[in-house]
C-alpha positions as CSV (number, residue, x, y, z in Angstrom):
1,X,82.6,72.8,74.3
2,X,82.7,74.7,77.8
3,X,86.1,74.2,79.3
4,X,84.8,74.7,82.9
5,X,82.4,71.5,82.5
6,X,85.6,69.6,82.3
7,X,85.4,68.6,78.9
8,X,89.2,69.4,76.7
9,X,89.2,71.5,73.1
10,X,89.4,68.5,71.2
11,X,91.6,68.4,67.7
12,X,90.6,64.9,66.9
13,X,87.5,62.6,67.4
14,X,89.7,60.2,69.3
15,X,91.3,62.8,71.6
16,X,88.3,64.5,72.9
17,X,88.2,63.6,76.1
18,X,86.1,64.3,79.3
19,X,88.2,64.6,82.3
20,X,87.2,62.8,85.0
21,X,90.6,61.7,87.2
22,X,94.3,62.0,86.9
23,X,95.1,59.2,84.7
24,X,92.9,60.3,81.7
25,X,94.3,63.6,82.4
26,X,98.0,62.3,82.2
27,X,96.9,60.3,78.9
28,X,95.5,63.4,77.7
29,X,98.6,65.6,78.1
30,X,100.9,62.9,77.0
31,X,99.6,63.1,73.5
32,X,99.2,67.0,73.7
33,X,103.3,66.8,74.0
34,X,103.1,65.0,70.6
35,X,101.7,68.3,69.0
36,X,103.6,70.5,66.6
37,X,104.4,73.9,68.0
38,X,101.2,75.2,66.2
39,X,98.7,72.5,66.9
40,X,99.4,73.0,70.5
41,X,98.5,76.6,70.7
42,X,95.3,75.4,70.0
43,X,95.2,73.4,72.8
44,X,95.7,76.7,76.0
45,X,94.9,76.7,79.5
46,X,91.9,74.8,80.9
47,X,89.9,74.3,84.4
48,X,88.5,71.0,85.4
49,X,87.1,69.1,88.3
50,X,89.0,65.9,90.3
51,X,86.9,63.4,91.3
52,X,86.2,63.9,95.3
53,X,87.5,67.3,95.5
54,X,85.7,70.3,95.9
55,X,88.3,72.9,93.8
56,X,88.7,73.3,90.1
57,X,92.4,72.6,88.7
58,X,93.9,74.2,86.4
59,X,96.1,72.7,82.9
60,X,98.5,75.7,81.6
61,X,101.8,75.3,79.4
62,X,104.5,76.8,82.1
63,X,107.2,79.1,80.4
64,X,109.8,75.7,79.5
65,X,107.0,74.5,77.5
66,X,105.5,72.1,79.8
67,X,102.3,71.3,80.3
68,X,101.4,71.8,83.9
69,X,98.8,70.9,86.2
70,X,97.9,72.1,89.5
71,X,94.7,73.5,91.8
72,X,93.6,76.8,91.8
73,X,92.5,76.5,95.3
74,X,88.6,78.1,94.0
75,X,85.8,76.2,95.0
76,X,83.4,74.8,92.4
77,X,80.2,75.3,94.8
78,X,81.4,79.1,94.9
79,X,80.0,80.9,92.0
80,X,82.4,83.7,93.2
81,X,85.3,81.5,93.3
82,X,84.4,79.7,89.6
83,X,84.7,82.8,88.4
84,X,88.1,83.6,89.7
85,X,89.3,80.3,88.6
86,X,88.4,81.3,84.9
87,X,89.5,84.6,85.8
88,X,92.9,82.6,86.1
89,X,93.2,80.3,83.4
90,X,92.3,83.2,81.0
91,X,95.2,85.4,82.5
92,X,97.3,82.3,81.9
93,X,96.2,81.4,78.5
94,X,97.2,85.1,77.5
95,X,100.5,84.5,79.4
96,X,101.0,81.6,76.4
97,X,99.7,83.4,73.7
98,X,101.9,86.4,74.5
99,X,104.9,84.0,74.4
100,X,103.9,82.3,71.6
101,X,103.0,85.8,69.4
102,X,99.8,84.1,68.4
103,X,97.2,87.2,68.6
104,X,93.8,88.2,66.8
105,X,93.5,89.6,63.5
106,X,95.4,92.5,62.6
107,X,95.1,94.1,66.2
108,X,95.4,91.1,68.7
109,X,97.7,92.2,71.6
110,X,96.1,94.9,73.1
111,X,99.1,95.0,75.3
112,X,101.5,96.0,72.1
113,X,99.8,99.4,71.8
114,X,97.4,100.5,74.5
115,X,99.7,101.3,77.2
116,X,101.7,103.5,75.1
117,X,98.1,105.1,73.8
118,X,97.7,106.2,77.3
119,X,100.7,107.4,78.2
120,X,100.7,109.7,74.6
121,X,96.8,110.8,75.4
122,X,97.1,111.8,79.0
123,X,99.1,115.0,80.0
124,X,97.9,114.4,83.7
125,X,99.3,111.7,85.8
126,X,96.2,111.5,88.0
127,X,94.0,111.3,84.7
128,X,96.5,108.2,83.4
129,X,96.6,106.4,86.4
130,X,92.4,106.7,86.5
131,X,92.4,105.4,83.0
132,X,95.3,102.9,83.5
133,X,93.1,101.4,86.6
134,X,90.0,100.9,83.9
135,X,91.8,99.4,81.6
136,X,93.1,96.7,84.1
137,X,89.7,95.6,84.9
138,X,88.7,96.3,80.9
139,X,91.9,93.7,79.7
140,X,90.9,91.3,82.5
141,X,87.6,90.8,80.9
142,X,89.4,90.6,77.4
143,X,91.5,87.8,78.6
144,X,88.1,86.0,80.1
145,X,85.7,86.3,77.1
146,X,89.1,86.2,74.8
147,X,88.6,88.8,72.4
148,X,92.3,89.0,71.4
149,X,91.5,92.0,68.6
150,X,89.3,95.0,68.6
151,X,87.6,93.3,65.5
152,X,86.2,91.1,68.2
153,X,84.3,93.7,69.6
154,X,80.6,94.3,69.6
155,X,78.0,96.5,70.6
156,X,76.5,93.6,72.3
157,X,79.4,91.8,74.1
158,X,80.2,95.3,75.2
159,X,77.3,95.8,77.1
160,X,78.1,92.1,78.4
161,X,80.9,94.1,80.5
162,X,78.6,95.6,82.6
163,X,77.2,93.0,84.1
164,X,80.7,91.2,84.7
165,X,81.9,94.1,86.4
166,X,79.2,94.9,88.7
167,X,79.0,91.3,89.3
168,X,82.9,90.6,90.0
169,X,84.0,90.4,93.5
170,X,87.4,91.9,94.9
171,X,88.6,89.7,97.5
172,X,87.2,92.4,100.5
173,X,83.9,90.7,99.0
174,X,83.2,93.7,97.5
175,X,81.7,95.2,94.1
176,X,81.6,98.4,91.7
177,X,78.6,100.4,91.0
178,X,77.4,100.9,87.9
179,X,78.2,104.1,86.8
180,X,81.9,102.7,87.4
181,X,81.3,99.5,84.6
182,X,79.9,102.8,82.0
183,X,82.9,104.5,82.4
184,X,85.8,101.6,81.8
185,X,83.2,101.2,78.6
186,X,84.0,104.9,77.5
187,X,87.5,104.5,78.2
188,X,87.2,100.9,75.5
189,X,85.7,103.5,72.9
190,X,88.2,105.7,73.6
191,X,90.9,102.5,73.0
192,X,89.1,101.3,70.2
193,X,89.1,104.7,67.9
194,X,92.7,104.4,68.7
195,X,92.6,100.7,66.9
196,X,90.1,102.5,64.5
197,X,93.5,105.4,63.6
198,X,95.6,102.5,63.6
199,X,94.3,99.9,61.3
200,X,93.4,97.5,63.7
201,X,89.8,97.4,62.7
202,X,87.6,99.4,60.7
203,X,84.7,100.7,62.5
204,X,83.9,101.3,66.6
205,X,80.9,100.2,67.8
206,X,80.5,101.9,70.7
207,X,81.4,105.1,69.4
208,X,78.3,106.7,70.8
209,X,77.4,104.9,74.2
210,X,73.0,105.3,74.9
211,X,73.8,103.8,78.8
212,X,71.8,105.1,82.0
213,X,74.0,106.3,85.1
214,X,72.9,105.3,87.9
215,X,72.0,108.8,90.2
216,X,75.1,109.4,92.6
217,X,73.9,109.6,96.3
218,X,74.4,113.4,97.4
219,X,77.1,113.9,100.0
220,X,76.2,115.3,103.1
221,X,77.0,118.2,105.0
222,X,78.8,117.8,108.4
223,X,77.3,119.0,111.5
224,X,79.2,120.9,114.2
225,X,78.5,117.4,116.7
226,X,79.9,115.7,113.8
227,X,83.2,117.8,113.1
228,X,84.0,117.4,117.1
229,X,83.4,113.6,117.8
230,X,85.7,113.5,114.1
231,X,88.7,115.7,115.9
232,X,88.5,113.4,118.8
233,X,89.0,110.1,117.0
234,X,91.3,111.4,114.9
235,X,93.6,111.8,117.8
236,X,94.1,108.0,117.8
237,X,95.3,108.1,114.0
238,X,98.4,108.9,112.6
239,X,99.3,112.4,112.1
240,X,98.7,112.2,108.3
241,X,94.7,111.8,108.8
242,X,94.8,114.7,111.2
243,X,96.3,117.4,109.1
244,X,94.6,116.4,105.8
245,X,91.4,116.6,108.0
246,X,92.3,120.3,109.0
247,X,93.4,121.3,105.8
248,X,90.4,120.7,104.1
249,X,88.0,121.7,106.4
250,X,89.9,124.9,106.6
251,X,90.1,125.5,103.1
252,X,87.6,122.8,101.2
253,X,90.2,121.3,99.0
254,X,90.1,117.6,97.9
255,X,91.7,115.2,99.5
256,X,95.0,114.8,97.0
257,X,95.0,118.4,97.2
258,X,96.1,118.2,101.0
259,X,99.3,117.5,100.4
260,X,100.9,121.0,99.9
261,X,104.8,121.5,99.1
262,X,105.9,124.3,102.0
263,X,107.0,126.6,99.3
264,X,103.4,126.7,98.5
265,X,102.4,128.0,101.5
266,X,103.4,132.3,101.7
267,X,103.7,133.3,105.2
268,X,104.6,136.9,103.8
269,X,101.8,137.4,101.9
270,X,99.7,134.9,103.8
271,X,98.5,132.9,101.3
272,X,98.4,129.2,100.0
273,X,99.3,128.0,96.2
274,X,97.3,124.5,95.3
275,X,100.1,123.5,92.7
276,X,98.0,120.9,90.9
277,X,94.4,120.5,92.0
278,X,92.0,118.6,89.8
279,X,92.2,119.1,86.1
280,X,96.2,119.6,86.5
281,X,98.5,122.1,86.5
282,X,96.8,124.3,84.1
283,X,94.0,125.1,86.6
284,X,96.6,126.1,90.0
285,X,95.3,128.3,92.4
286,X,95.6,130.5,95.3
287,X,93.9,131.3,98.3
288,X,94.2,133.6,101.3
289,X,95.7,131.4,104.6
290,X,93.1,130.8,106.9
291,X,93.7,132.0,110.5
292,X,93.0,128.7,111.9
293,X,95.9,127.0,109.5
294,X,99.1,129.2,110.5
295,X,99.9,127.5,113.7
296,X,100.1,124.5,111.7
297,X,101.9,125.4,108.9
298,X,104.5,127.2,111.3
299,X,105.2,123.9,112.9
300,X,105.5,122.4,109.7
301,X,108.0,124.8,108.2
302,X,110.0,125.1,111.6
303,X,110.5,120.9,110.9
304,X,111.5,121.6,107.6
305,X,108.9,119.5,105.9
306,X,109.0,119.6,101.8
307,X,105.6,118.4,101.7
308,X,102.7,119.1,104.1
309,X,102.0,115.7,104.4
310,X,102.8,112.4,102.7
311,X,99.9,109.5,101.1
312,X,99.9,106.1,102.3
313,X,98.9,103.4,99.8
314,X,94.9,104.1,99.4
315,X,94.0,107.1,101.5
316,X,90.8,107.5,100.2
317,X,89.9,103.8,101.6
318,X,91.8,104.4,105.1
319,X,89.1,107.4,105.8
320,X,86.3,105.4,104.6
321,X,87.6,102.6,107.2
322,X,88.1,105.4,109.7
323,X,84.2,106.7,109.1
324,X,83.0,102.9,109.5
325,X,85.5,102.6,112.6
326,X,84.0,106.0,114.3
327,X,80.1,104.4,113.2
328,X,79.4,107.3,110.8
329,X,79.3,105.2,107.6
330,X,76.9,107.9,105.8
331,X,80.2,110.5,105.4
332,X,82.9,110.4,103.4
333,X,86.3,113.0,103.6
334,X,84.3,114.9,100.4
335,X,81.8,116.2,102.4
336,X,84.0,118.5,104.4
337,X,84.1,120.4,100.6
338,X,80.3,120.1,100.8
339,X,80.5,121.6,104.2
340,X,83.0,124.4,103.5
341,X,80.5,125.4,100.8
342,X,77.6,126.0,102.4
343,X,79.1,127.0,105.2
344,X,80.2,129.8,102.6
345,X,77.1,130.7,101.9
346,X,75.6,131.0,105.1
347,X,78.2,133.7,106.0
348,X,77.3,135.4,103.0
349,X,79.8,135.3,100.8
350,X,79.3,136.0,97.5
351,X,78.9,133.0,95.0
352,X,81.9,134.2,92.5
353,X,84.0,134.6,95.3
354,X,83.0,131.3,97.0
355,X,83.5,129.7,93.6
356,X,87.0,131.3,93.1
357,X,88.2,130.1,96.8
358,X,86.7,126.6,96.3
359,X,88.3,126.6,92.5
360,X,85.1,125.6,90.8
361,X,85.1,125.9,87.0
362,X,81.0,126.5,86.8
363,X,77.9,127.7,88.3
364,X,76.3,124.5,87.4
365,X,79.1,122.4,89.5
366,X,79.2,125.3,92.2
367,X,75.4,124.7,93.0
368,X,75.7,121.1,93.1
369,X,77.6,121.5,96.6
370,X,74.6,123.2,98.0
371,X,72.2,122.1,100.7
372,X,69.4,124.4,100.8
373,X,67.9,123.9,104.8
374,X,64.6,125.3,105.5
375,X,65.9,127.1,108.2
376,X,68.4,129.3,105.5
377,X,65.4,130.7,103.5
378,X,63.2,131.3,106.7
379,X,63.2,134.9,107.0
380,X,62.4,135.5,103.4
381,X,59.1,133.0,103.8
382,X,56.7,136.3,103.7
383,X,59.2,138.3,101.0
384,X,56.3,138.6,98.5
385,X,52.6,139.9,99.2
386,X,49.8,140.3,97.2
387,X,47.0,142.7,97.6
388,X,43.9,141.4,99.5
């Protein structure tokens, strides 16, 4: 029977019980105290509705023991908020089943081997941290469908996920895209050929994902109007925002890739070292110091700065609040790498060289920074002619 319609697990005819006020509540949990250790596991946390109030409440056994009771302060009318109350009482019913021990089949307890399966797999901090983030969202949905064990796992409940996550609010009210669900679904098949190695289940279903991305809007290119109404704002925000702004449209790196150690930066042989761009260590670069950066880097090295700059927590969402803030919405800090490329090519430099400054791996993903204008290919418009 559904929990949320306020009707108990029942282990007896003559306990089930459909909660409609405190006292039957307090009868209820009275005999649930009369449980064996084991019986009661059956019995985990629960949501429910009180008579005249508007919020579900929430039954959980506390860490004595004890069977509490208290209200989640999630409105019932709220589909939103219903599903943040069962968001809760499955995060505490795994709270008691990790107490207890009491997990799935042979490979319950995600929480016993997948951290450590991330930490082994990923050499990159950047690349654990992105996979650690999925799995957060991936173990929440665990806890709320309860699928304690890869065993548990289908093709079909997998592609369930999708729809949960696209679907589930943050408490800014706001949602994931698609293409995000997809990917915390790859990193579960990754998890789950893991389980596969380990013996915790014999088979992965979702070894070989068939699921349609959604086509990522392309970023656009700044305008020169654009990059001066930016500067001028940008004198109102802390000094952070300002140098990461002039690094990168200086040199089109991304924005983790702002932050520089000093003894990257070569005033003798005028030139800058990106110690770990994306794809790690393994792929460091250098580039020759554009004219417009030495001022800045001369201050920061007379200061005696170890880093260029230093991160608050989420930049990447403090420049999207500073785009919304300065009512240009359609940009993002990316698009000064789209602009430093074409910009590239405008000036006519050639594409290996472009691609070596920029540190693009391919062709393919050097092309996809391009904006062809009309106005570039004008003068070759009558290029080819054909006899009369």
């Amino acid at each position: 029977m559904e929990r949320v319609k306020g009707i108990e697990p029942s282990l007896r005819g003559k306990w089930f019980r459909v909660v409609i006020n405190g006292r039957q509540r307090s009868i209820f949990a009275f005999k649930c105290s009369k449980f064996t250790a084991q019986t009661a596991l059956r019995v985990l946390s629960s949501i429910y509705r009180k008579k005249h109030s508007p919020f579900w409440f929430i039954q959980f056994i506390d860490s004595d023991g004890k069977r509490r009771n208290k209200s989640t302060e999630f409105r019932a009318a709220d589909p939103g908020e219903t599903m943040k109350a069962r968001t809760l009482r499955a995060q505490m019913e795994a709270k008691e089943l990790s107490r207890t021990g009491t997990v799935g089949p042979l490979g319950g307890n995600w929480d016993a081997w997948v951290p450590q399966f991330l930490d082994h797999h990923c050499d990159n901090p950047r690349t654990r941290e992105r996979y650690a983030d999925g799995w957060k969202w991936i173990a929440l949905w665990l806890q709320v469908r309860k699928l304690h064990s890869p065993r548990d796992i289908t093709y079909r409940n997998a592609l369930e996920y999708i729809d949960w996550r696209t679907a589930y609010k943050k408490k800014s009210g706001k949602t994931v895209g698609r293409n995000t669900a997809i990917f915390e679904l790859k990193t579960l098949s990754m998890i789950i050929g893991e389980g596969v190695r380990l013996g915790h289940t014999e088979a992965n279903p979702l070894v070989s994902l068939k699921l349609r991305k959604d086509k990522a809007a392309k970023k656009p290119e700044l305008l020169d109007g654009e990059i001066v109404a930016i500067k001028t704002a940008l004198a109102e925000e802390p000094e952070w925002m300002q140098t990461a702004f002039e690094i990168a449209l200086h040199t089109g790196c991304r924005l983790r890739e702002t932050r520089i150690p000093m003894s990257c930066v070569d005033f003798a042989e005028n030139k800058i070292t990106f110690p770990s761009p994306k794809g790690g260590e393994d792929r460091a670069f250098s580039i020759p110091m554009p004219t417009a950066l030495r001022p800045l880097f001369k201050a920061m090295a007379e200061t005696k700065r170890t880093f260029t700059l230093e991160f608050p927590f989420q930049p990447s969402r403090r420049w999207q609040q500073f785009f919304i803030k300065v009512k240009m919405p359609h940009l993002c800090f990316h698009c000064l790498r789209v602009t430093y490329v074409n910009r590239l090519r405008r000036a006519g430099v050639p594409r290996e060289a472009a691609m070596r400054l920029v540190n693009h791996a391919s062709d393919l993903v050097h092309r996809i920074y391009q904006r062809e204008k009309v106005a570039d290919v004008f003068k070759w418009g009558d290029a080819v002619t054909f006899p009369h």
